[in-house]
C-alpha positions, 0 to 999 in steps of 0.5 A: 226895515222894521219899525216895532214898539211894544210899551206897557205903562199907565195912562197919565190922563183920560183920553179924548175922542174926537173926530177928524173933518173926514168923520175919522176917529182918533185919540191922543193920549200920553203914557207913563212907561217906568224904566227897569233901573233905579237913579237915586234909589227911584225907577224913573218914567218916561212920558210917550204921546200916542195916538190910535185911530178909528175902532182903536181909539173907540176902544181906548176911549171907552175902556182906558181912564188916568191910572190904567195900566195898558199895553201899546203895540205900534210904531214910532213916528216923526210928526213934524209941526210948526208952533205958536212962535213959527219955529219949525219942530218935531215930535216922536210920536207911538202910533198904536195899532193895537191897545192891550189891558194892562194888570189891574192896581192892587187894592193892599189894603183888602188883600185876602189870603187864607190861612194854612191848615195846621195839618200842612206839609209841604212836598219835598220832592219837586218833581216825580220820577219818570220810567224813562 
């Protein structure tokens, strides 16, 4: 059976480290994952919950802050809870075994493009003719 996520989205808020009794790192995080497709005229998001564990949370926790763009590579999980009122529930959970950068915003405001040199000529000729 094979059970692969592979997300990009952007953090919703910083993450936490903390350490289990057992002196084990872990973090939980949420991320906010845009659809390819509009409703209404917006790409809506979804909101996943992910935890990593030991040198990956160390990682995200030290490099990844609200607003970063990251890449989560893991797999899914059911964890089973009971809450406050005593109800049994469940949650689907992104188990990250790997945490990549993501691209970086962009600052539109100090875009900085050079001019084209008057003496410009674009190429017509898209690719050269090979011996064949």
């Amino acid at each position: 059976m094979l059970n692969s996520v592979i997300m990009t989205g952007r953090m919703v808020a910083d993450p936490e480290l903390r350490t289990t009794q057992s002196e084990v790192n872990v973090t939980s995080f949420r991320i906010a994952v845009t659809r390819n497709y509009k409703v209404n005229g917006e790409y809506p998001s979804d909101f996943f919950t992910v935890v990593a564990w030991r040198n990956t949370a160390e990682f995200v926790a030290n490099h990844f802050k609200k607003g970063d763009s990251l890449t989560v590579q893991g797999r899914a999980e059911i964890r089973k809870f009971t809450d406050k009122d005593g109800n049994n529930r469940e949650t689907v959970e992104i188990i990250a075994d790997s945490v990549y950068f993501g691209e970086k915003k962009r600052d539109t405001s100090e875009v900085n493009t050079a001019p084209v040199p008057d003496d410009f000529e674009p190429i017509e000729d898209e690719f050269p003719d090979f011996p064949g």
